[in-house]
N, C-alpha and C positions, 0 to 999 in steps of 0.2 A: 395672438389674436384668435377666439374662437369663430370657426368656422359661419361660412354664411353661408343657410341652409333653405333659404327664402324661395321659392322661383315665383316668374309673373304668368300668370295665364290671360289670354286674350283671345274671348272666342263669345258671339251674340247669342248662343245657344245656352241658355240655363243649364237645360237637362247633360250640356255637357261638361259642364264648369263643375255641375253638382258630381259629373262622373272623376274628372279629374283630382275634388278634392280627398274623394274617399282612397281614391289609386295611392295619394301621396301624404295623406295629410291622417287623415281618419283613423287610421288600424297603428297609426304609430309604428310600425314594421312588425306589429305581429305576424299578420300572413305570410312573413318568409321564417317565420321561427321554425324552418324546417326539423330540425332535433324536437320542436318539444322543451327545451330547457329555459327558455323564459329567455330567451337573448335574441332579440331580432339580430337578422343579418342584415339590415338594413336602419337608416336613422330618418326620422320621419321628415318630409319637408313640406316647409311650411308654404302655404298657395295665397298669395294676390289674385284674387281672380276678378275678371274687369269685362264687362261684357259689350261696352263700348270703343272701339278702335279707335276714332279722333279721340277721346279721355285718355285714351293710355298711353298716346301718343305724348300728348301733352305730359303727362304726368312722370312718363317713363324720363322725359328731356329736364325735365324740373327736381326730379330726383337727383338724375346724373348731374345737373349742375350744381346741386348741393353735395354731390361726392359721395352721393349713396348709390351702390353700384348692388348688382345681381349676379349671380352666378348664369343663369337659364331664363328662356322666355320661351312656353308654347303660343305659338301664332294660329290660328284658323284660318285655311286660304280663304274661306267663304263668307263675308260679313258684309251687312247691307253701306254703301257707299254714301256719299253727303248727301247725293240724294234719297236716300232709305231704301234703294233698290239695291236688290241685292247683288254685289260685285265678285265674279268668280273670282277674281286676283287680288281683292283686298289685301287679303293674308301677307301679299309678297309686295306688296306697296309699305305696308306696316313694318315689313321687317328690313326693309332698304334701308329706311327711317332709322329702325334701333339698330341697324347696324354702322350705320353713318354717326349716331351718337355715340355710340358704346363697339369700340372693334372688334373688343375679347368675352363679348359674352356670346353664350352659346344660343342658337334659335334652333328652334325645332315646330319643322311646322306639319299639321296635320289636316289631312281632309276624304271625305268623302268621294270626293268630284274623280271618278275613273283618266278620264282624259287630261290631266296633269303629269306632264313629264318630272316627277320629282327630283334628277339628276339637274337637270336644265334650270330649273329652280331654284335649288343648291349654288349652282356654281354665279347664277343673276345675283342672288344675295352675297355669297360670297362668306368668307373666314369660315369659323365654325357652323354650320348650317348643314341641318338634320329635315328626312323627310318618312314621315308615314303613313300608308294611307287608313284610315276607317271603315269600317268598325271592327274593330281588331277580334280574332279568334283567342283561345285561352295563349297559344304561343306567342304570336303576336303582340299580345297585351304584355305580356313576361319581361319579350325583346324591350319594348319600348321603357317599359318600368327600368330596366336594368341599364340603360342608354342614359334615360334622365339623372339615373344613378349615380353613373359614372359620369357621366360630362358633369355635376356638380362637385362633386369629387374631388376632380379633375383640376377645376376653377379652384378649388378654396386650394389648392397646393400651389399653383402659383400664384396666389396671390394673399 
């Protein structure tokens, strides 16, 4: 079975959906062609990006009951709520959600917001669940690249 290289993004922020697809999708792994020989050390993956949180909701439950599974999903703690205001904890409401529907996929969730205990948050979600905060430095940016990397990786070998 060849690999699934898909992941889902969900975050209300354009400018950061547009940030993510270029990280994963865009350069096709050139940018780690560190030699120069034309061989990424990386394989490009491919981005859902959904800027809606109840749509993805939905969408992500309607997949999985059609038996189309993900390897990863970035979450955004910060997305406006059914009311359009904006909800500091969205992010970890959505991911209770795909974690309730889907056990073994990986979530990773990212945000801005300083006062977010990201361990705490981790363990609320639960299973695989990943925290970063924004906006990441060149290091940072690397770590997380390399994380998504691997937790997809990761997923297509078991499954």
């Amino acid at each position: 079975m060849p690999a699934n290289n898909t992941i889902l993004i969900v975050d209300d922020n354009p400018e950061k959906l547009a940030y993510y697809w270029r990280l994963f999708e865009e350069d096709a792994g050139v940018r780690f062609d560190v030699l120069g020989g034309g061989s990424p050390q990386r394989h490009r993956l491919l981005c859902h990006r959904l800027g809606d949180s109840f749509w993805f909701v939905e969408m992500f439950a309607e997949m999985h009951r059609m038996d189309h599974h993900f390897p990863l999903c970035i979450v955004d703690m910060r997305m406006p709520g059914s009311d359009d205001l904006i909800d500091e904890l969205r992010g970890l409401a959505v991911s209770r959600r795909v974690r309730e529907i889907d056990p073994v996929i990986h979530i990773v969730l990212a945000t801005a917001k300083a006062d977010i205990d990201g361990e705490n948050v981790c363990r609320e979600v639960g299973g695989s669940t990943h925290f970063f905060r924004l906006p990441f430095g060149p290091a940072q940016e690397e770590e997380f690249i390399a994380k998504v990397h691997a937790l997809v990786d990761e997923w297509n070998e078991q499954h």
